[in-house]
N, C-alpha and C positions, 0 to 999 in steps of 0.2 A: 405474447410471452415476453418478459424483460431478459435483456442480458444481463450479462452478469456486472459488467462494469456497471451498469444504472443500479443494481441491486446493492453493490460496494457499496455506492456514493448515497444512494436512497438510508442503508440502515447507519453510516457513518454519523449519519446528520443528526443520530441522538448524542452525538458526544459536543455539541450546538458548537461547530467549529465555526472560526473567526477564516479560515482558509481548508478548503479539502481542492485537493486533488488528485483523481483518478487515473492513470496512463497505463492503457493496455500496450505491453512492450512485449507481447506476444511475434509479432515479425521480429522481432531483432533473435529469434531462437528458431530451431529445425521443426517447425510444426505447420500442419498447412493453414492455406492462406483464409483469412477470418475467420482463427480461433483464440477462446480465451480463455490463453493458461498461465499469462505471466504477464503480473500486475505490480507497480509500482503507485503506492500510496501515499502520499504528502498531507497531512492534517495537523491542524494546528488548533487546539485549545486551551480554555482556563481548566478544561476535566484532568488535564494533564500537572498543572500547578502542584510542586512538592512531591510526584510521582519520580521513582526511577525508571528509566527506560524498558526494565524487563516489566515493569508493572504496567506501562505503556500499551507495550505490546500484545501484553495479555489482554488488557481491553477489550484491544483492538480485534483481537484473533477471538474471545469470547462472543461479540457483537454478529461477528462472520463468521462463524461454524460452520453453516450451512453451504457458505461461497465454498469455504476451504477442503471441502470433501470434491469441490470440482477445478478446482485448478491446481498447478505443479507449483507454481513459485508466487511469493506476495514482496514485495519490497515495499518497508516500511518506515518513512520518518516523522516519525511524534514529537512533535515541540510544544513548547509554551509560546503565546506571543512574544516573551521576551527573548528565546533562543531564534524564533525566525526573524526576527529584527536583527539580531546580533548576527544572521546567516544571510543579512541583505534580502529576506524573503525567496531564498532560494533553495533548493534539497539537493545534495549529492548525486550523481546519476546511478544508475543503477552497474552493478558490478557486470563485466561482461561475459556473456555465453561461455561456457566451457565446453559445450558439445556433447554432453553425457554419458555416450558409451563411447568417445574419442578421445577421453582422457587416456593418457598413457600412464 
């Protein structure tokens, strides 16, 4: 059976990225331990060239449909080679835990 991050990164690789990166950030949230609910995505294509962001995204989230009915959170950044270049080849971290029903 595949997990889910090798599923990510397996159907990403139609969008023929110059950089993917998958990080399950599933432990940094209240869930037990080796599950995968919270994904952090870094991909970089020319698919993306001339694309705004929410167009991006939708891609992105059109591609994994299937993933997104089984995990809570996806964290995603879509670049062009030339925004990861201009990003020093690196993504933002992901925003941190809120705790869900610990919000006040």
């Amino acid at each position: 059976m595949i997990n889910i991050k090798n599923s990510i990164e397996l159907k990403l690789l139609s969008l023929q990225p110059q950089f993917l990166e998958v990080i399950n950030e599933s432990h940094k949230h209240n869930v037990s331990e080796g599950s995968e609910s919270h994904f952090k995505v870094t991909i970089v294509s020319d698919e993306f060239n001339g694309k705004m962001l929410l167009t991006r995204h939708r891609m992105v989230n059109n591609i994994l449909a299937d993933e997104l009915h089984s995990i809570h959170a996806l964290v995603m950044h879509t670049m062009t080679i030339e925004e990861w270049f201009e990003k020093n080849g690196k993504s933002d971290e992901s925003p941190p835990c809120l705790g869900g029903s610990k919000i006040k």
